[in-house]
RODO-2510 file (C-alpha; in nm, 4 decimals, decimal comma):
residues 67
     n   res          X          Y          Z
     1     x    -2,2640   -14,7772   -14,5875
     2     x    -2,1356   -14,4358   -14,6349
     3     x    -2,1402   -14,2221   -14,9618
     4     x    -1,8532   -14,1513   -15,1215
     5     x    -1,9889   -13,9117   -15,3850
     6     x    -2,1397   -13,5708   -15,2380
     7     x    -2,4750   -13,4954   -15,4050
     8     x    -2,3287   -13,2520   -15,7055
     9     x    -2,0712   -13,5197   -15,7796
    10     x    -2,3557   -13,7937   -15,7684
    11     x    -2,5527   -13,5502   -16,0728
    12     x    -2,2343   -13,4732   -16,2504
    13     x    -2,0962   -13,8630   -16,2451
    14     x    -2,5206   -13,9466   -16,3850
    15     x    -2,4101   -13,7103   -16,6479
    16     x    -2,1450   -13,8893   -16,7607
    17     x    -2,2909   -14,2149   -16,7573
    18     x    -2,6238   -14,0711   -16,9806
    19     x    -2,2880   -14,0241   -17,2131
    20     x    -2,3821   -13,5914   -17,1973
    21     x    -2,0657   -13,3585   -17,2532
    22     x    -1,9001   -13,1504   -16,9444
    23     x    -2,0804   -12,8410   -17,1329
    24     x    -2,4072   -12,9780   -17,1619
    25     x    -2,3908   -13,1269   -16,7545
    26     x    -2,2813   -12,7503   -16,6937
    27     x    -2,5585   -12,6152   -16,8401
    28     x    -2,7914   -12,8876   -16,7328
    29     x    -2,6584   -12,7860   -16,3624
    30     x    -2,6036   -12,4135   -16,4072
    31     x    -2,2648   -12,4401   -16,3552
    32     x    -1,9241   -12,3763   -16,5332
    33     x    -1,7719   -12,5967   -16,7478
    34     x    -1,4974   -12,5515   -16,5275
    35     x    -1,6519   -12,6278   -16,2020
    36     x    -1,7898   -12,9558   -16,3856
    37     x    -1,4211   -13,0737   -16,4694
    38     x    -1,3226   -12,9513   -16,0915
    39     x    -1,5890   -13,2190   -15,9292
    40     x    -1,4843   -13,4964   -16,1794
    41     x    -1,0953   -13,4379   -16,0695
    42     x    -1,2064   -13,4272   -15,7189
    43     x    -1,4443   -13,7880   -15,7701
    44     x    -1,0610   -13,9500   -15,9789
    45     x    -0,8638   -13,8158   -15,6118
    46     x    -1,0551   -13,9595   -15,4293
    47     x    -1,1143   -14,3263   -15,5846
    48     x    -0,7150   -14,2987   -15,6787
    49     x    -0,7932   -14,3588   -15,9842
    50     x    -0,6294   -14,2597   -16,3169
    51     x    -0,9582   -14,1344   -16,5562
    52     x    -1,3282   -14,0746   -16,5387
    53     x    -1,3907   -14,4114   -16,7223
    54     x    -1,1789   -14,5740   -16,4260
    55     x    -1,4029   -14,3384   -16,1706
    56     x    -1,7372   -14,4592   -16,3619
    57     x    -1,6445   -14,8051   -16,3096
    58     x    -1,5644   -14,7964   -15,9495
    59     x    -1,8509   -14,5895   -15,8509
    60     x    -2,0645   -14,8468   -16,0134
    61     x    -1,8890   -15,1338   -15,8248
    62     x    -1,9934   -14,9613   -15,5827
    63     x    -2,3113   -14,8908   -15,6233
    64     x    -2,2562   -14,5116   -15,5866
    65     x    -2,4377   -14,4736   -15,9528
    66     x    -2,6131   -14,7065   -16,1755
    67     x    -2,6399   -14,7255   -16,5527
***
């Protein structure tokens, strides 16, 4: 089966799910705040979804992440 998450989405959506902030998976990753909101976006386009809870859901239908 093919991923749909690339590997920096896959840490920033494990983030999300450990319920940390986009400033403390930014720092975790040694990235911008920013750049963190940019790859969630990117993750919501691409499931055509509406929100990250909606994105969190599906990727874990999915088996993409796990809780």
């Amino acid at each position: 089966m093919k991923k749909i998450l690339t590997k920096r989405e896959t840490q920033i959506f494990r983030g999300l799910v450990a319920n940390k902030t986009t400033q403390e998976i930014a720092k975790e990753l040694g990235i911008s705040d920013k750049t963190v909101r940019n790859h969630i976006s990117n993750v919501i386009l691409k499931l055509d979804v509406k929100c990250r809870s909606q994105a969190i859901l599906e990727l874990l239908r999915c088996k993409e992440i796990e809780l």
